[in-house]
Kinemage of the C-alpha trace (Angstrom):
@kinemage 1
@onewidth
@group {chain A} dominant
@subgroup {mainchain}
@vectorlist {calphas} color= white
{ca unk a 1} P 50.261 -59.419 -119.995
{ca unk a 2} L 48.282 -58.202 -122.749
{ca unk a 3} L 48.015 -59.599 -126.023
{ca unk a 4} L 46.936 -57.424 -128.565
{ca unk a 5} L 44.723 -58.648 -131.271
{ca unk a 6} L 47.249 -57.045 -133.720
{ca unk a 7} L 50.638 -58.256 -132.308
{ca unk a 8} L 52.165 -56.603 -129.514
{ca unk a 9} L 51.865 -58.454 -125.913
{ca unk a 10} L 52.452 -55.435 -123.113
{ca unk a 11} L 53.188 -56.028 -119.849
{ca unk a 12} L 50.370 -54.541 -117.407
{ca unk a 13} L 50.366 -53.507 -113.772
{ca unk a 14} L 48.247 -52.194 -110.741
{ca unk a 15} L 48.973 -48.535 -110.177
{ca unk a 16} L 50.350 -49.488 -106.483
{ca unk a 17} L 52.803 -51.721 -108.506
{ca unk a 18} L 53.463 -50.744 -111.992
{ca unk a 19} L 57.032 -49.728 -111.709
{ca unk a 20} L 57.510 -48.751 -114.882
{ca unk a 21} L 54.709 -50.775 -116.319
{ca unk a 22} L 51.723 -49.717 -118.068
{ca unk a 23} L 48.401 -49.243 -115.522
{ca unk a 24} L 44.689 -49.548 -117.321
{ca unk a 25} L 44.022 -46.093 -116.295
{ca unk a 26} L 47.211 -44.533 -118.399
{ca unk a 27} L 46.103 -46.670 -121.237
{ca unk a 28} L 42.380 -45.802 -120.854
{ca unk a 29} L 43.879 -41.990 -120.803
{ca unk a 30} L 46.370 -43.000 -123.731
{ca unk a 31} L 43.917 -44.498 -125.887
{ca unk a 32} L 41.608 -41.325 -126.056
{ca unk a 33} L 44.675 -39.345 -127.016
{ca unk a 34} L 46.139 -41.944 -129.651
{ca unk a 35} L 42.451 -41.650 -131.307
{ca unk a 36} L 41.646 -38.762 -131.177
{ca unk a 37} L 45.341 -37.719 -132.340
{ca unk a 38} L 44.377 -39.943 -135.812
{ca unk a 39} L 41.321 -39.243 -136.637
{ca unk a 40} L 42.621 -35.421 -136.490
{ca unk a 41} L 45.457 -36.608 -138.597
{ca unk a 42} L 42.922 -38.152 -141.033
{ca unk a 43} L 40.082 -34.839 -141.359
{ca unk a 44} L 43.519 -32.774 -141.950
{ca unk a 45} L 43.779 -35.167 -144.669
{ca unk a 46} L 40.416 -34.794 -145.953
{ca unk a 47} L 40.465 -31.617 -145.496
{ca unk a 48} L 43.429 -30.839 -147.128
{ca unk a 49} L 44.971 -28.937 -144.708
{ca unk a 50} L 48.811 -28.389 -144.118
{ca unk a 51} L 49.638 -30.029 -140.975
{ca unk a 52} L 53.152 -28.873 -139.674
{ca unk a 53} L 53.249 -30.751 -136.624
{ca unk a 54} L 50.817 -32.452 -133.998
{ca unk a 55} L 51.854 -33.035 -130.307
{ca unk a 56} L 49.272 -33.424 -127.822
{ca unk a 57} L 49.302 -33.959 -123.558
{ca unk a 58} L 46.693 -35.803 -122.149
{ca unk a 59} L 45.516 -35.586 -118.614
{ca unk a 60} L 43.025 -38.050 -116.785
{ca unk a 61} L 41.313 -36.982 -113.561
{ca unk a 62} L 39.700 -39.386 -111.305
{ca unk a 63} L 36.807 -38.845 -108.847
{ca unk a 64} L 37.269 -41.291 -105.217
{ca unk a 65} L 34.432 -42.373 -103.484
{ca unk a 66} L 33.431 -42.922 -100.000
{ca unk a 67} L 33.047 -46.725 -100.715
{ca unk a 68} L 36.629 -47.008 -102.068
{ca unk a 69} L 35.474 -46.850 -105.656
{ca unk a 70} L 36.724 -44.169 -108.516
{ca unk a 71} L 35.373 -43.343 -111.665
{ca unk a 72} L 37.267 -41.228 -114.183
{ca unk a 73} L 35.156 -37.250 -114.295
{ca unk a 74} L 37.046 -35.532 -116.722
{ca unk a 75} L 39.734 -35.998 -119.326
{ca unk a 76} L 41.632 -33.076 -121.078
{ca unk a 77} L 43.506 -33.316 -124.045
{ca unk a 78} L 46.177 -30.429 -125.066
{ca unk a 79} L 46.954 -30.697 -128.633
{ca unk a 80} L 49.547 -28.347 -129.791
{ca unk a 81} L 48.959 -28.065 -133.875
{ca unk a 82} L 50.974 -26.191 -136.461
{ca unk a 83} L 49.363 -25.936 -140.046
{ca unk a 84} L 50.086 -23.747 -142.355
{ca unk a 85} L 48.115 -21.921 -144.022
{ca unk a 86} L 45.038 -22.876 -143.237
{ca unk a 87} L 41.733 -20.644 -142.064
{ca unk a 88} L 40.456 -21.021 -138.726
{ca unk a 89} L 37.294 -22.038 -139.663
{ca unk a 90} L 38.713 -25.351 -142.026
{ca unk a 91} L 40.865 -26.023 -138.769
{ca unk a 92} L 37.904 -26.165 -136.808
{ca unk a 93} L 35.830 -28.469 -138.798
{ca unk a 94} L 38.644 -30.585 -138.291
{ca unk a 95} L 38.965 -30.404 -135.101
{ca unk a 96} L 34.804 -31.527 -134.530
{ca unk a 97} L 35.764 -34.024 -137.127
{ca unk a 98} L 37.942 -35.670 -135.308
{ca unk a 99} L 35.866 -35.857 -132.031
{ca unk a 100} L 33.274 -37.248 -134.438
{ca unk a 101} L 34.972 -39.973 -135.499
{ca unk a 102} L 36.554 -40.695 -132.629
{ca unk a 103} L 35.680 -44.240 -131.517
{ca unk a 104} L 37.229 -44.264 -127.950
{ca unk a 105} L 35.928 -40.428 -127.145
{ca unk a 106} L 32.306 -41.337 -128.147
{ca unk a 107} L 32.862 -44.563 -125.848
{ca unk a 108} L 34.103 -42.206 -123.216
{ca unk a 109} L 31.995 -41.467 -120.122
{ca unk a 110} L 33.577 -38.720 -118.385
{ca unk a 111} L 33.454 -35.086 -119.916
{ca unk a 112} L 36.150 -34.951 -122.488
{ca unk a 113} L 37.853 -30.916 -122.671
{ca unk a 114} L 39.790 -29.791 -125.747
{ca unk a 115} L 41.941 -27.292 -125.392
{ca unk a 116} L 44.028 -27.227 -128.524
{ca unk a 117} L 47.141 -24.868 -128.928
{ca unk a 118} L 46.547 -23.526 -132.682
{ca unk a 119} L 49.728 -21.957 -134.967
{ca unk a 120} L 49.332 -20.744 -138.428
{ca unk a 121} L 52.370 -20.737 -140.067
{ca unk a 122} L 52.094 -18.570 -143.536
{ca unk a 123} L 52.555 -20.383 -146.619
């Protein structure tokens, strides 16, 4: 189990056995997304801009080793955003903004890729 300093106790399992159950490595992969997801939501904010909708996928891929060990080499994050109207340039900032101030992707040690889905809805 793990007990949150902010409430919540989650159960926790090896991958082998989770079952259902949260593994380390979907929360490692979760917690970049969750992050970066508000701190996006926050420079929109700042910046003022029109956010529509944000969805995003998140995709963790892991590098085995020889010796039995793995290390996580890259991490991809798919954010599908719809703001409205907004330039591309504003959307952008926010975008880096977000990465920025990011606590978990600055902590991360594999490459991080962004490939956001962008639609500008007129308005």
């Amino acid at each position: 189990m793990l007990h949150c300093s902010n409430g919540p106790t989650i159960p926790f399992s090896a991958p082998a056995d989770s079952k259902g159950v949260l593994t380390p490595e979907d929360a490692f992969v979760g917690a970049l997304n969750t992050c970066y997801m508000l701190m996006f939501i926050w420079a929109a904010e700042r910046l003022k801009i029109d956010l529509v909708s944000y969805a995003c996928d998140a995709t963790g891929y892991v590098e085995e080793h020889l010796d039995r060990t793995s290390h996580f080499r890259k991490l991809v994050l798919r954010p599908r955003i719809t703001v409205r109207g907004c330039t591309k340039e504003t959307l952008e900032r926010a975008l880096k903004l977000a990465e920025k101030y990011s606590l978990v992707w600055q902590s991360v040690k594999a490459e991080v890729d962004l490939k956001p889905e962008i639609t500008v809805e007129s308005g």
